[in-house]
N, C-alpha and C positions, 0 to 999 in steps of 0.2 A: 504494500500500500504506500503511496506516495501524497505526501499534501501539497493542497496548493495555495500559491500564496498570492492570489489574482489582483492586479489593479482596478478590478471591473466592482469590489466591494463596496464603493464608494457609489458608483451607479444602482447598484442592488440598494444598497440602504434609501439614496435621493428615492426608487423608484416605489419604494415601500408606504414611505413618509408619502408621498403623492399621490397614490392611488387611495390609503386611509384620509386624505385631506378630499379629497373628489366623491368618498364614497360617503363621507359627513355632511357636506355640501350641497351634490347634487345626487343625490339620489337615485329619482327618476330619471336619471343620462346616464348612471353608471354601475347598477345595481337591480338590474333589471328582473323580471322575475315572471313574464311570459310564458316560460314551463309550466304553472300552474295550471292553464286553460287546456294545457294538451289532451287528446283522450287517455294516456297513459303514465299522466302525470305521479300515480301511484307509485311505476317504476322510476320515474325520473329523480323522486322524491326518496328512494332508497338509494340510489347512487348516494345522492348529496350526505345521508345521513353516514354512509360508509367513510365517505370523503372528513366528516365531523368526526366521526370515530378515531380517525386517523391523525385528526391534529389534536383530540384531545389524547393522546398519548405522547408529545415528543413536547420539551420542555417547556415547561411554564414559563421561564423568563423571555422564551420566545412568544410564547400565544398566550399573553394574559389579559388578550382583548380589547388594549390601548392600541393598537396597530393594528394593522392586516396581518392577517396571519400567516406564519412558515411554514412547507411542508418539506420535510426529505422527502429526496427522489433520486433514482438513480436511471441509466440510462444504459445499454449495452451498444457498444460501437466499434468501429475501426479502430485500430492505433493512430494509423494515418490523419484520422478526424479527430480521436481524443487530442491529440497533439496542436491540432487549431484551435480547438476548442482552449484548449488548456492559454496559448497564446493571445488569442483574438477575443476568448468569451462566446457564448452562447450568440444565436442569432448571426454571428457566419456564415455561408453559403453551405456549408459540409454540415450545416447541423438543424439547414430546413428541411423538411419533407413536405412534399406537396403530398401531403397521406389522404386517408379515408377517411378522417375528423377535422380535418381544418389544413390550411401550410402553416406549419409550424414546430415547434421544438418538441417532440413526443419524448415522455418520461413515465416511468411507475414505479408502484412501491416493492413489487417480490422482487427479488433477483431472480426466480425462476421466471418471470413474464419476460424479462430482460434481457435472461440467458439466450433466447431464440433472436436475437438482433446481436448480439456480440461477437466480435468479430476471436477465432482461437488463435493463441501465438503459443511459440516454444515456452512462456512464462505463466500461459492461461488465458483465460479468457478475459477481455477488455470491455473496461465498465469505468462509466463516472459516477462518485458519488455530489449529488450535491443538494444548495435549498434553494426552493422556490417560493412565488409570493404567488398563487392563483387568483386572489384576489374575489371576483363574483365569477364562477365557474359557471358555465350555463351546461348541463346534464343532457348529456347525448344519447338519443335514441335512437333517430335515423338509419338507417339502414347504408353501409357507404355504394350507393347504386348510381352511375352517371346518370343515368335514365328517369332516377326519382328526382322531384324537385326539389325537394325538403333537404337532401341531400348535401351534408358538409363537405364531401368532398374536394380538394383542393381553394377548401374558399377562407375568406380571411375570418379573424372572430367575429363572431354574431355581437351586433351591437348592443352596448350595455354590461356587456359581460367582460373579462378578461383573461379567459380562457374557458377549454371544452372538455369534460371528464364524463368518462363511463366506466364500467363496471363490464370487462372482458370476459369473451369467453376465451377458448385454446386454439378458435382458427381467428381470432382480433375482430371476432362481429361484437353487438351492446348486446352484454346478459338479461335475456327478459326477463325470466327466470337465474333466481338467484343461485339453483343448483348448477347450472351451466357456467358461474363466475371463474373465474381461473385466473385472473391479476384486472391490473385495470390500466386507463392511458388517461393522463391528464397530457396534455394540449396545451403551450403557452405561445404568445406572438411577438413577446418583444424580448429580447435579448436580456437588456436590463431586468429581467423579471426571477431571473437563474444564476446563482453565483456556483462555482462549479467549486466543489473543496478537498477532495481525495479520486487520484486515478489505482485505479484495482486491479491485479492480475489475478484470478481467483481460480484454484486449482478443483475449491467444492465450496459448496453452500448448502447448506440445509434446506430440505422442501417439507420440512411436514407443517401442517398447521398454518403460517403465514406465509410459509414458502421463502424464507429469508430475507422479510419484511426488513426495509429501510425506517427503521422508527426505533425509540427510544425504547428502554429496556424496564418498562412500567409492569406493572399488573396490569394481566389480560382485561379491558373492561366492554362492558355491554354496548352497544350500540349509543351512541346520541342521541338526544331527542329534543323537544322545542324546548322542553323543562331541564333537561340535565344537559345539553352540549355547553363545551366550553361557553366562557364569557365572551360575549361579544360576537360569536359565531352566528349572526343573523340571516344568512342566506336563505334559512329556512325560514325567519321571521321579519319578514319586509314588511313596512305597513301598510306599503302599497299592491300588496300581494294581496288580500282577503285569501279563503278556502282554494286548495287544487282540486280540479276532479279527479275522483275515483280516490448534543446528542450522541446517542451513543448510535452506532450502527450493528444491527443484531442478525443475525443470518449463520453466525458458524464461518463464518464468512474465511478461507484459509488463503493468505495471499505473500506477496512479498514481501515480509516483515520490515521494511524500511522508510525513512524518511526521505523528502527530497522536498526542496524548493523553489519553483521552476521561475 
């Protein structure tokens, strides 16, 4: 494992601060919440709560509600690309995807969802660890179909939101059914949104249970909900929303046991 010691910190933090000053502010332009109306808002509404799950586990001094909130994430990739990345920062050419959920920086929480994008070297397999600010997530159901219209497909983020997250299956369609889940993809679009902090060579990682969940090393706990999710976590609780229808890094994680700062 290598750290990294990115000049792009500084950009992360500005973009932090800016998006909790936008999301106090205006609202309605930046915090949108249009999934409610969906027919299937139900699932769209378990994403999110998974998504809550997930930052009420990794540290408090980071998500205690006064800010937008951090998520780890990690990424499986090239060497070739960690290596830009590591240089230039998130939001490079080598580290867009014109994907199935949007063009932009795709990231999730297992190492095992990850593992299937990382690229193998004579040292393991090639992975970022780092943290993200998703900001107002807008919860991906869509089918990624050029044909459909609804269809995120290569298109930039849906306005109001600041990125796109679902709840995967094992071939990267949205889990309707939450038996089908197998990892998940969150979606960012601006570079400043990702500080990158540890590059991985990982010979193995554990898959049972979170599948070598990028998150703090807490007690298992239950789902979020309007009443217990972190402080401040209101994605679920917008006022403008009414009713919808219907850290430590844990994984087992065995790598190159060194420092480096690039």
């Amino acid at each position: 494992m290598y750290a990294i010691d990115h000049p792009s910190q500084s950009s992360f933090e500005h973009y932090r601060t800016m998006i909790t000053e936008k999301h106090a502010d205006s609202e309605g332009l930046f915090k949108k919440d249009g999934w409610r109306q969906a027919s299937d808002a139900g699932v769209r509404k378990r994403y999110l709560l998974h998504l809550a799950e997930k930052i009420t586990k990794f540290r408090h001094d980071f998500n205690d509600g006064d800010q937008a909130f951090v998520l780890p994430v990690v990424q499986g990739t090239s060497e070739n690309a960690a290596f830009r990345i590591i240089k230039n920062g998130f939001g490079t050419v080598t580290s867009i995807d014109d994907g199935f959920y949007g063009r932009g920086m795709y990231l999730t929480s297992p190492f095992k969802y990850a593992s299937r994008y990382a690229q193998i070297t004579p040292h393991g397999k090639v992975f970022l660890i780092a943290l993200t600010v998703p900001g107002n997530p807008y919860p991906v159901t869509e089918p990624p179909n050029k044909d459909n219209a609804t269809s995120l497909l290569g298109q930039a983020c849906k306005t109001g939101y600041q990125s796109h997250y679902l709840e995967a299956t094992l071939r990267g369609q949205p889990a309707i059914n939450v038996a089908e889940r197998y990892g998940d993809e969150l979606v960012v679009f601006k570079g400043s949104q990702t500080l990158p902090l540890f590059l991985v060579y990982a010979t193995e990682f554990g898959g049972g249970g979170g599948g070598g969940q990028v998150a703090s090393t807490a007690t298992e706990k239950k789902p979020a909900d309007e009443a217990t999710g972190p402080k401040g976590w209101d994605f679920l609780n917008q006022g403008s929303g009414g009713k919808e229808k219907g850290s430590e890094v844990g994984g087992n994680v065995t790598s190159q046991g060194k420092f480096f700062i690039f």
